[in-house]
Phi, psi and omega in degrees: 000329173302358209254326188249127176287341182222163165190128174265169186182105164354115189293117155264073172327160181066336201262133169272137217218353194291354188209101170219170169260013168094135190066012188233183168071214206310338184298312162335284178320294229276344204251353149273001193039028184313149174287157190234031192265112202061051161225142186286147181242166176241154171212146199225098185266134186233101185236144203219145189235165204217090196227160189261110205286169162239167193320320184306328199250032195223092045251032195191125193233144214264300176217172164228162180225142154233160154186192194207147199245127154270105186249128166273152209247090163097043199264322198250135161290355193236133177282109177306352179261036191252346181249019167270125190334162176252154184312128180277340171215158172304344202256010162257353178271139153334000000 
């Protein structure tokens, strides 16, 4: 999992991944390229973070927040709030 930043991979319900000895689980799935088109999927983001403590956080540093955004990029062709009707009076917009 260290080798990819992102890996999608066919929802196995039940099968757990949180424990191997290495060479099984995710490289495995992955090295058949099974299709993922109208199948529920998993994505498996793999991330690290790199941060410079400051004098304050020193000797103990309390928290940090990492996460990550899936935003789409060219989903729509178009901005979709471009077909809401337009207001007929003014005492009808919001």
């Amino acid at each position: 999992m260290t080798c990819e930043v992102v890996i999608v991979t066919t929802d196995q319900q039940g099968t757990q991944f949180d424990q191997s000895a290495g060479g099984d689980g995710l490289p495995r799935w992955i090295a058949d390229d099974e299709p993922l088109v109208n199948q529920d999927v998993v994505v498996w983001y793999t991330f690290g973070i790199t941060h410079i403590p400051r004098p304050e956080e020193w000797p103990i540093m309390t928290a940090t927040h990492v996460g990550f955004r899936l935003i789409p990029g060219g989903f729509f062709a178009r901005n979709p709030a471009l077909d809401v009707p337009a207001c007929k009076t003014p005492a009808a917009c919001p």
